[in-house]
N, C-alpha and C positions, 0 to 999 in steps of 0.2 A: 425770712430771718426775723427774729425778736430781738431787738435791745430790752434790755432791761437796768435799768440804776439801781445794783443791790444796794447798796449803800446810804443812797437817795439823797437829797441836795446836791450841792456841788461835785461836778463829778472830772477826772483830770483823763486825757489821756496826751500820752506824748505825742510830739513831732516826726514825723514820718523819716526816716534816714537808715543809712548806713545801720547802725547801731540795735536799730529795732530788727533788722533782718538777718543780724547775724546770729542771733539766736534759734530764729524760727529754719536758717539753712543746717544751723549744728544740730537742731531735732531731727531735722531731715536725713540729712547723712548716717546720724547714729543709725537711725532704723533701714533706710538704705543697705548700710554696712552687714545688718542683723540677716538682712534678705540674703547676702552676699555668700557671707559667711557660715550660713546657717545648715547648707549641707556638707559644708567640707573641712570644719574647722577641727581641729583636735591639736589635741600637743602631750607627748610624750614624756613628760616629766613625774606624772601622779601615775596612782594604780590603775583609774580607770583614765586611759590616754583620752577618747571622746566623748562617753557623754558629758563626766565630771568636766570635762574643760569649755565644754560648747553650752554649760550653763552659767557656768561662771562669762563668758564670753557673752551671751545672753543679758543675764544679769546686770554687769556691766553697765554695758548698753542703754539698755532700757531703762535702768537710773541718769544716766547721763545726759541721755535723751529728754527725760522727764524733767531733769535741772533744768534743760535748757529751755522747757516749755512752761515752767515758771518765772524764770528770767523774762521769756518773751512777753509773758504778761504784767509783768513788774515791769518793763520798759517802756511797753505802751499804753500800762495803768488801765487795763480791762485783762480779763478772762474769758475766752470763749469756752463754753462746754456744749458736746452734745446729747442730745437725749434720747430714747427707746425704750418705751416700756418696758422691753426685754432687757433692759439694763438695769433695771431696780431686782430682777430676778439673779444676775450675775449678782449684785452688790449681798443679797439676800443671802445664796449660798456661799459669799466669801465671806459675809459677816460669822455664820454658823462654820462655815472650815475653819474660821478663830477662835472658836469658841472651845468647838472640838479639839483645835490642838492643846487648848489652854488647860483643858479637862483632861487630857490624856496622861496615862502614868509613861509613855515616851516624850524626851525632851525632845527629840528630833522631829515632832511633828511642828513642830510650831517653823522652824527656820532650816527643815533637813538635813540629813549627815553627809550627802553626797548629791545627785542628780535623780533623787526622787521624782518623778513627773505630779505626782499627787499632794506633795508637803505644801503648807500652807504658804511659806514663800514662793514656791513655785508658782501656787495659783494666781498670788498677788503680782506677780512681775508679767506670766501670761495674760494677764487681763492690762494692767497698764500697756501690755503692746500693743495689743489689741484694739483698746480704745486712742490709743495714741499713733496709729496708724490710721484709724478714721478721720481724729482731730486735724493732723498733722497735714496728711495730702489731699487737699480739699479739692483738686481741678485731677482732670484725668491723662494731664498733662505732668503733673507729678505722682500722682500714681503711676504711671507708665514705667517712672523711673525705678520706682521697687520692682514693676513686676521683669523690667529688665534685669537687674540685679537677680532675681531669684531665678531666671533665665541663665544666667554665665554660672552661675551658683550649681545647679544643678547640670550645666553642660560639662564643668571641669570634674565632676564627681563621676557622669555617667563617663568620660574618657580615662581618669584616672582609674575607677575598677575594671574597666574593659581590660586597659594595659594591665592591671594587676589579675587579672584573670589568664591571660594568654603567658604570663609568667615576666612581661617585659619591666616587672618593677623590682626585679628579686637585686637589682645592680646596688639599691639604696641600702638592703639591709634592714636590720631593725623588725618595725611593724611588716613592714612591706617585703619582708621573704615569706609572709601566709597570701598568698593568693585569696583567701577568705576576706584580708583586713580591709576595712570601707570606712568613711569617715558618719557612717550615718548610725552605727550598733551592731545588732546582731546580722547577721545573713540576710535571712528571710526578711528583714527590718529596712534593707537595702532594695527588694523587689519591691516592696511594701511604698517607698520612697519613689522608685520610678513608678510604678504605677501614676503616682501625685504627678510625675514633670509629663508623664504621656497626653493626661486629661485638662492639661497646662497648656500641651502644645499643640491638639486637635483642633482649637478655635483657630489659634498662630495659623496651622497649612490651612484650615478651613477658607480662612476669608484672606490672610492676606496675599500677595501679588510679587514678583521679583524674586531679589534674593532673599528677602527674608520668609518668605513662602519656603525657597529650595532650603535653607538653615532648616527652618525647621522642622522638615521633613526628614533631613538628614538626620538630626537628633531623635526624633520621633522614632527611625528606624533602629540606631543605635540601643537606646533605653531597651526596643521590644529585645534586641540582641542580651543584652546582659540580663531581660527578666528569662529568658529563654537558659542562660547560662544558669543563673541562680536556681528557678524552676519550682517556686516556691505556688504551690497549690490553691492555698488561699491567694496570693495577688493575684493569680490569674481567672480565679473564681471572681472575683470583686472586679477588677479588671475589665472581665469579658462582659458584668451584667450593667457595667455601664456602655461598653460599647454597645452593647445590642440595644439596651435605651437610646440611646443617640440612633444609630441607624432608624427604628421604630418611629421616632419621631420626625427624622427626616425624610421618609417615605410618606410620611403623614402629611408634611406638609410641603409635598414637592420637590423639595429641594435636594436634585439631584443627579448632580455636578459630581466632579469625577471623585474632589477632596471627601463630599460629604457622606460618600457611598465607600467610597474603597477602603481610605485608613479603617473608619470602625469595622468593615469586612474582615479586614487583615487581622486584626485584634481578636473580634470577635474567632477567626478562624484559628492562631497562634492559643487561644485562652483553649478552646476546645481539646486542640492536642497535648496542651499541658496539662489538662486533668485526666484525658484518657492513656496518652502515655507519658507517664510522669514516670512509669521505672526505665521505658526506654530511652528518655533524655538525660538518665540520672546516668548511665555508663558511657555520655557523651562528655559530661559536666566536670568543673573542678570539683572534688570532691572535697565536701563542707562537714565542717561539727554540726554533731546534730543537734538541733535546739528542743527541746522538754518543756513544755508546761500544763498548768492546770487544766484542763478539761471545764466544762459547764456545769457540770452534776455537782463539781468535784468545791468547785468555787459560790456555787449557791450553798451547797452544806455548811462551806466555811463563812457564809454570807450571814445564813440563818442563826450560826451560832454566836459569830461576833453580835449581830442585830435582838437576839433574843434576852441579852444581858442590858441592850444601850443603844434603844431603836430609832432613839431622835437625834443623837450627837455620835454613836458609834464608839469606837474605841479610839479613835485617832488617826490623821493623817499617816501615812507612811508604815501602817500598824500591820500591812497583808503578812509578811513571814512570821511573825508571830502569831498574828490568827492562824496559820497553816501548821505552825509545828503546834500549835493548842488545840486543834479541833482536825486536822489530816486524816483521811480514811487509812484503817491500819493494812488494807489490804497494800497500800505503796510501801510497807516494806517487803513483799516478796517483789520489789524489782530493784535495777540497780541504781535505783534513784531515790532510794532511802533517806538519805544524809541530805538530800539539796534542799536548801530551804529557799521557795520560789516567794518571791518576793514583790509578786503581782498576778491576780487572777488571769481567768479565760481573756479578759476584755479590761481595758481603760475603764469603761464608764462599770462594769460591774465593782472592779475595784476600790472605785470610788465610792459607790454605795456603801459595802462591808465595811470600810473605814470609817466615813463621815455620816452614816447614819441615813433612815429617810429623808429628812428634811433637805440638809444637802444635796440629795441622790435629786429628788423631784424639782427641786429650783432647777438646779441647772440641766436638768434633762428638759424642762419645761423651757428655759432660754435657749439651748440648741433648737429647736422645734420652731422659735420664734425668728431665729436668726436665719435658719434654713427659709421659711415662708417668707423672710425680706428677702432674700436671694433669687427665690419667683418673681417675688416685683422686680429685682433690679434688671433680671434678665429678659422680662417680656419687655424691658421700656424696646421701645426703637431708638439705636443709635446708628450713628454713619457707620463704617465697616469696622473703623479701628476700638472705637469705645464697644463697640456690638463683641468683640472678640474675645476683650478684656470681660467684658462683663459676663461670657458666655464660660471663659474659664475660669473666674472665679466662684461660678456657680457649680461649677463641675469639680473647681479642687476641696470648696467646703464640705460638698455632697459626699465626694470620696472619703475625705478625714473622717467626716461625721459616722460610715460605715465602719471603715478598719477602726477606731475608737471601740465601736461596738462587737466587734469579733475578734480582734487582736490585740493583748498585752503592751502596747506602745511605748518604747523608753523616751527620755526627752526631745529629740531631735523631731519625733512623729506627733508631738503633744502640741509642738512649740511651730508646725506646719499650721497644725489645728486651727491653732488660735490666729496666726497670719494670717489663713482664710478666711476667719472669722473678718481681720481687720480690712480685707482688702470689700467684700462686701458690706461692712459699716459703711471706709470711706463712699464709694459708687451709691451708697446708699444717700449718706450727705452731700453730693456731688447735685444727685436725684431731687434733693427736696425732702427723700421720705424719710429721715432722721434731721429734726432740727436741733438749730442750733443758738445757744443765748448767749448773750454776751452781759456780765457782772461786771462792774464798777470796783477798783479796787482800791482806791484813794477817793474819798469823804470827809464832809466832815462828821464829829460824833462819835458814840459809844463804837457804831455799826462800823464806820471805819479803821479805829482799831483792829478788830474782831477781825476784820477778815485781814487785816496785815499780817497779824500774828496767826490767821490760817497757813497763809501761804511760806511763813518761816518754820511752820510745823513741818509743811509736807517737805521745804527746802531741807531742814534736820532730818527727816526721815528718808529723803534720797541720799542724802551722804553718807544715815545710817547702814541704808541697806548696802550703800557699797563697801564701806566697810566691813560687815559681816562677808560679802564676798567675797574679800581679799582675805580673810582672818581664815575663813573656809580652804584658801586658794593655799595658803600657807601651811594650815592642818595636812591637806592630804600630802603636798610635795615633800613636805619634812617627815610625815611617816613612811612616806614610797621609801625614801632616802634611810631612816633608820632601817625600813625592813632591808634591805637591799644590802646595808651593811653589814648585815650579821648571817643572810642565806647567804651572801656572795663571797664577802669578804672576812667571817667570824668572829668582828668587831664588836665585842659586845657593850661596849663603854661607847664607843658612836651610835650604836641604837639605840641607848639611854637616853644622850642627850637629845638624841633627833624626836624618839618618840616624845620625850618632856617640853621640848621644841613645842612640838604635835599638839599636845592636851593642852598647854598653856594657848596656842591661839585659838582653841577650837573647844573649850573647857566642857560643852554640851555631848560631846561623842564619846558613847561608853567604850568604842571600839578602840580607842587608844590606849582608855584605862586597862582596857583588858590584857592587850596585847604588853604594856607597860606590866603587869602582875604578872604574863605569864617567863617574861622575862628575869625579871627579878627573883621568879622561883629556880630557872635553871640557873642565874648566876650565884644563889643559895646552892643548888647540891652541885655545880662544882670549885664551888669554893669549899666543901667538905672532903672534894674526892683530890683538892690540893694538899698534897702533905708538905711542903716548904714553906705554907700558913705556920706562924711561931704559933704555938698553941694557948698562947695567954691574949692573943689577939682575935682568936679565929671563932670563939664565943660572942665579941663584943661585933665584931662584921656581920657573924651569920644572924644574929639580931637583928641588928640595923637593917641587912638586905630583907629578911623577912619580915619586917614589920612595913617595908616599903611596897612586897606585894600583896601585903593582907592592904595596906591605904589604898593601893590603884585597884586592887579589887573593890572594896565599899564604896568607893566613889565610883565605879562601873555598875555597880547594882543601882546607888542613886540616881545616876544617869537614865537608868532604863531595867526598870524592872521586870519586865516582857520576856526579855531575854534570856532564855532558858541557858547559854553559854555563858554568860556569867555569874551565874549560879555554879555551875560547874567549874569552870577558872578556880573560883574559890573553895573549893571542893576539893581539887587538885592540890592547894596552898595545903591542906589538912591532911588527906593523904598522904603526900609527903611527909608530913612529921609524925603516921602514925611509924614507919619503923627504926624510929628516931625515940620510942618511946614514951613521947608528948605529952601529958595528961591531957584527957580529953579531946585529943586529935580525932581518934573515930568517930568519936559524938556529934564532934563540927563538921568533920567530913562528910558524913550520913547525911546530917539535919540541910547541908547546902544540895544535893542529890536529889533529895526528897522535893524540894523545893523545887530544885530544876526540872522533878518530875512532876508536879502540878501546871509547870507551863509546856513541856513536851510529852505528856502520859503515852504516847505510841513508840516513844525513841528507844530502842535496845538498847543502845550504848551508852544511857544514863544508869540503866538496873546492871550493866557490866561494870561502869565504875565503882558500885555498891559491891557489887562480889571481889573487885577489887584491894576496897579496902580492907575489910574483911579478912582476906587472907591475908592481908600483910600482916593487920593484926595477928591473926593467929599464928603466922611463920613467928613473928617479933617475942611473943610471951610464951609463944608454946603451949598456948590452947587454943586445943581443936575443936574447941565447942564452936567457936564463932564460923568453921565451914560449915555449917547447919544454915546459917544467916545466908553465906557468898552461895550453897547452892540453889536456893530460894530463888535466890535474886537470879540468878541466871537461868532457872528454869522461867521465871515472866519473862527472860531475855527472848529465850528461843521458842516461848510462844507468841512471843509478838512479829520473833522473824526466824522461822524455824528454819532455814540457813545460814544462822550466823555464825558462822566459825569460828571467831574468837571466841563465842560464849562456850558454844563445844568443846573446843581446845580448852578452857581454865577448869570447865567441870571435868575434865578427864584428869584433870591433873587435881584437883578435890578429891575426885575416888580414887583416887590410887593414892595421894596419899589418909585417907581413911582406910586403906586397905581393899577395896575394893577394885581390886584388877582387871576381872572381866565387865563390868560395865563401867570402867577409865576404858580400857579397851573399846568396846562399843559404842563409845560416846566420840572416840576417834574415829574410830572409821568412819560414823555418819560425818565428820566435820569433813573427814578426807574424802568419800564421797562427794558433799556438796559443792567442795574447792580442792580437784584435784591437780591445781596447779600452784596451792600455798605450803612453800617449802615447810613453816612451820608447824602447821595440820601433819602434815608428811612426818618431820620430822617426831613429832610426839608419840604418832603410831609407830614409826620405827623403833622407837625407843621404848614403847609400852611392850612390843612384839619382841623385841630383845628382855624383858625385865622376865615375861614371861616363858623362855629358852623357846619362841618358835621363830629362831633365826633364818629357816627358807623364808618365812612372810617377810621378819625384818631385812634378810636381804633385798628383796626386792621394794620395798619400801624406800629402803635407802638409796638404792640406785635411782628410783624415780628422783628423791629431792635432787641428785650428786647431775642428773641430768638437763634437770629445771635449772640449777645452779652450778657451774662446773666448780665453782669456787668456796662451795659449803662444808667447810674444815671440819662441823662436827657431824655432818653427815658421813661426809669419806672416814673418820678417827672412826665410828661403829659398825662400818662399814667393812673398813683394815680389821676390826679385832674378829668380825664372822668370818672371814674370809681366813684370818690365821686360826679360825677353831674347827674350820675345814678343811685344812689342811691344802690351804689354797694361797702359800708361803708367795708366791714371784706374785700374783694379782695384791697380798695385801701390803707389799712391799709399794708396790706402786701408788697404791693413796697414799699411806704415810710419807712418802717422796714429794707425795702432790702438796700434801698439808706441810713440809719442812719448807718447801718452796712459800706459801702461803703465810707459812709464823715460822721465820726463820732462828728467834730468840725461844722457844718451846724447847726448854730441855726432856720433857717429857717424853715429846715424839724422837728427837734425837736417839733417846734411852728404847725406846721401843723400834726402831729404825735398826739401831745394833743388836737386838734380839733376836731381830727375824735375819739380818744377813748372819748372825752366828748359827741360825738354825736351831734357837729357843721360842718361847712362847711370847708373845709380844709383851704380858705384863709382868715379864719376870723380872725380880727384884722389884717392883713396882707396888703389885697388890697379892702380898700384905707388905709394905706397913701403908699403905693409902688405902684410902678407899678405893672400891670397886669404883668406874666411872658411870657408872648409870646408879650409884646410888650418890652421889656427890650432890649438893643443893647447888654448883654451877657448870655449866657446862665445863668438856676438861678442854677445850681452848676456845681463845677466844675469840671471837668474828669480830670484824669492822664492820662499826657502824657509826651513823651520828645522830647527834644531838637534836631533837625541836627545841626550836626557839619560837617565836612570835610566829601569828600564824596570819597575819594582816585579814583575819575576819571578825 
């Protein structure tokens, strides 16, 4: 150990007591707690019930923790710190992840929108625990006491998803009627996770004796049971290549006892048949959603592209979904995974490259590397059986992290293990000798003495700051869960105002509020139009007001984060809207935000569909048809970028036909009805192009396709009843029309054709003429139930 007198001259430290210890136990405890907590915490009030709460729970903590580990040095007027080369490499690339967030056209890099594992806050709180796990449990007699906590931590996790596997948790309701639900993330996140408590507890039956030997063998067993349930490929790949290390090494060196031989047999043997029969355990297994993501190829392309514009700083922490909808290979829209916007590479640390840039990427790949080679030392020291166990599984849990880091996607829960391992081998490491440790003087007299008072009131403001921002965080998402929930559940559109304004004001950084606040604001505009009990001297100055409320939540969405190809589009929508309202200028605006949207998404078809969209409204709205020349364009890029998109299909058939083009409106349907012959609307179009055309055998059978995808498709069965009355097939069109009176019981229309056919007339008599024919009507002739989008909480 080094003393040191930063300060120099006179130097204070307190009197030894009560007082001085009670801070250094409340550091304790916090991180303690962190261990505890850390695989099974969630809470059900926000969108995302666990990761989102188990960072903030995180967060927390590790603030709290850090109060109190200035406090302890304020008490006893010195500061210990420790040091590792490899730690000026961490400081390196957290200094450049600030930089980069600072530089990035996303606000959310700097302090995140949610439970980003890669956002610059996240980095800065995983490395304070880290190092504050080292500082904090200097004897391995308090270490002990975390790595018990992360012991009961992981024991109540591996039993509560056993029971929620077998189905014994479905009594709670809620989360816990998916058999899938874990408090750790995704599924496979879950294998990923025990895999960590299996390589936790092989040292535990290894060496120790008693019952805590039988414990935890018992658990050891358990875990392989739910990774055996789960069956996820990768853990058991990763899994098995450390078991076979461990055995290899304990063959090498003797030792060969029944613990050191059997478990990693066992493993290694369980790893083998979950990769060779992985489909015949899968018709044993709960059956799970299936998780999607990037590929290697897929994330280096998207690596290369972000890094070829911004090779030292990157584009920004938190920036993967947006490099992915910017640079995505366009072959992913022939699958059905077009729309996801994956919001993290193949891998953690690849991730983190494409965001933060080389320099970033090589610091801290160069500190893993160093941190791993202190983990060699700590684990060849000789200890007695119980420091020998701890230190043997902490080398095996950072080993393990440091791998899945490197070939899995990790959300928080896997990130924030990482870094614990990290901390558990600091401390053993300072326990060791081989991280020293100096002790600062923090009362002097002098300039110097100041200087470092007013350090430690910096960092005490910046721990209160940062918890703040986490509660401010904590408050954003629960008041938008709660606005969204008000308006999907209960149709409350004035409580989703307030909650989401709630929302944006604690959290003013997150464009996803503004958005979801715009896209609001625009349906309470058009149904505040479709209100006719609106006084009409009033309903000018309202629809104002409300629209001018969602063109603001939209510009302050785009400021927030220009990346976002969705709020380009939001706003785009606002304009749309007003072109058949007649608007000057709506198209124009409408277009120029599309356009826009389509410099940050160039592969998305359903941006060049919005374009054909507006398009035709215009042209419905003025009654020129010049402008489908524009909407076919556009939807011809649609359907080459995903030559199954139905919608796009479905709008140009309805371009050519009305251009007069019928046989290829026609043709343009059947490919769409072809490609989705289970979308009643596809269906329906060709039924009704096949009826404009008098080839009613096709349109019949068209029609009954939709009328049996949907028993309840009113203007399916209405074209349906009038082929079937031109067939002279009176008792069958009686009976859809019956179908649809039952369905729109106020339809006087059907009513009127209902008494045609039981009179033994034509169903459109007295009818058409003086109306229109119904396939030439601009709306359908009744009307469906449907509802309304509101906020779509993305």
């Amino acid at each position: 150990m080094f003393n040191i007198n930063f300060m120099g001259g006179d130097s204070y430290e307190a009197p030894a007591g009560e007082g001085r210890l009670f801070f250094q136990k409340a550091a304790e405890w916090c991180l303690i707690a962190i261990a505890f907590l850390l695989p099974i915490w969630f809470w059900p009030n926000t969108l995302s019930a666990v990761e989102f709460n188990k960072a903030l729970m995180v967060s927390a903590l590790v603030f709290i923790a850090f109060l109190c580990y200035l406090a302890q040095a304020i008490t006893s007027g010195k500061i210990k710190m420790h040091f590792h080369w490899s730690f000026l490499l961490l400081l390196g690339a957290l200094i450049i992840w600030l930089a980069s967030a600072l530089t990035s056209q996303f606000s959310g890099g700097l302090w995140g929108l949610g439970a980003e594992p890669t956002s610059f806050l996240s980095l800065l709180i995983f490395t304070l625990f880290f190092l504050l796990i080292g500082a904090v449990f200097d004897s391995i007699e308090s270490l002990f006491k975390v790595f018990t906590a992360i012991f009961l931590g992981f024991a109540l996790l591996t039993l509560g998803s056993l029971f929620s596997v077998f189905g014994w948790m479905k009594w709670m309701g809620g989360l816990f009627s998916d058999p899938t639900f874990n408090t750790i993330g995704s599924w496979n996140s879950l294998a990923l996770a025990e895999g960590f408590f299996i390589l936790m507890l092989y040292p535990l039956a290894a060496h120790l004796r008693g019952t805590m030997r039988i414990v935890s063998n018992i658990f050891l067993a358990l875990a392989l049971i739910l990774m055996v349930a789960i069956n996820f490929q990768l853990a058991w790949i990763i899994t098995g290549f450390f078991a076979l290390v461990i055995l290899s090494y304990a063959i090498w060196r003797r030792n060969v006892s029944s613990a050191t031989i059997a478990i990693p047999a066992i493993i290694i043997f369980l790893s083998i048949f979950g990769i060779l029969k992985h489909d015949t355990i899968v018709a044993f297994t709960v059956a799970a959603p299936a998780e999607v993501g990037v590929n290697y190829q897929a994330t280096i392309d998207v690596a290369k592209g972000a890094l070829g514009k911004n090779m030292l700083l990157g584009p920004g922490p938190g920036t993967f979904g947006y490099l992915w909808d910017l640079y995505k290979p366009a072959a992913v829209n022939n699958t059905i995974f077009w729309q996801i916007r994956f919001s993290s590479g193949a891998s953690y640390l690849l991730t983190m490259l494409a965001e933060t840039g080389l320099l970033a990427g090589l610091m801290f790949l160069v500190f893993l590397i160093m941190a791993w080679y202190l983990g060699i030392k700590v684990t060849a020291t000789q200890f007695e059986k119980m420091p020998a166990a701890i230190s043997l599984a902490s080398f095996l849990m950072l080993s393990y992290m440091l791998v899945v880091w490197s070939f899995y996607p990790v959300g928080y829960t896997l990130a924030a293990l990482g870094f614990l391992s990290l901390g558990f081998v600091s401390s053993l490491a300072h326990i060791l000798g081989s991280i020293r440790t100096y002790k600062f003087s923090l009362f002097g007299e002098g300039p110097k003495g100041l200087v470092s008072a007013m350090a430690v009131v910096v960092l005490i403001i910046a721990s209160f700051g940062g918890i703040y921002l986490s509660v401010s965080k904590y408050i954003g998402q629960a008041t938008f869960a709660e606005g969204l929930s008000a308006f999907n559940k209960d149709g409350n559109a004035d409580k989703a105002e307030s909650q989401l304004l709630l929302a944006a004001r604690s959290e003013p950084r997150n464009d996803v509020y503004f958005r979801n606040l715009s896209q609001l604001y625009t349906l309470k505009a058009q149904l505040l139009l479709q209100n006719n009990s609106t006084p009409r001297d009033l309903l000018g100055s309202q629809f104002k007001d409300i629209l001018d409320k969602a063109i603001s939540a939209s510009q302050q969405a785009l400021n927030k984060n220009p990346m976002d190809y969705q709020n380009y589009r939001v706003f785009g929508k606002i304009y749309e809207f007003l072109v058949p309202l007649n608007a000057t200028g709506a198209l124009d605006a409408a277009i120029a935000q599309y356009d826009e949207a389509i410099k940050h998404a160039p592969t998305n078809p359903l941006l060049w569909d919005d374009k054909a969209t507006a398009y035709v409204a215009d042209a419905t709205t003025r009654k020129d048809f010049s402008q489908l020349k524009k909407a076919e364009e556009a939807l011809q890029k649609a359907t080459d970028l995903k030559p199954d998109y139905t919608e796009a299909h479905f709008l140009l058939a309805q371009i050519f036909d009305a251009e007069g083009n019928i046989a290829e409106a026609i043709r343009r349907s059947e490919a769409a009805a072809l490609l989705s012959p289970n979308n009643i609307g596809s269906l329906f179009q060709l039924g009704l192009l096949y009826y404009k055309a008098n080839r009613l055998d096709d349109a019949k059978i068209i029609f009954e396709r939709a009328v049996l995808i949907n028993d309840n498709y009113s203007n399916a069965r209405y074209f349906l009843g009038l082929i079937y009355d031109r067939q002279k097939r009176s008792a069958d069109a009686i009976t859809q029309f019956e179908k649809i009176a039952v369905l729109n019981p106020d339809n006087g229309e059907v009513k009127t054709i209902l008494n045609n056919l039981k009179a033994g007339k034509s169903a459109l008599s007295s009818i058409v003429p003086p109306q229109i024919a119904p396939e030439k009507r601009s709306q359908p002739p009744v009307s469906e139930t449907s509802g309304s989008k509101g906020p779509s909480g993305r």
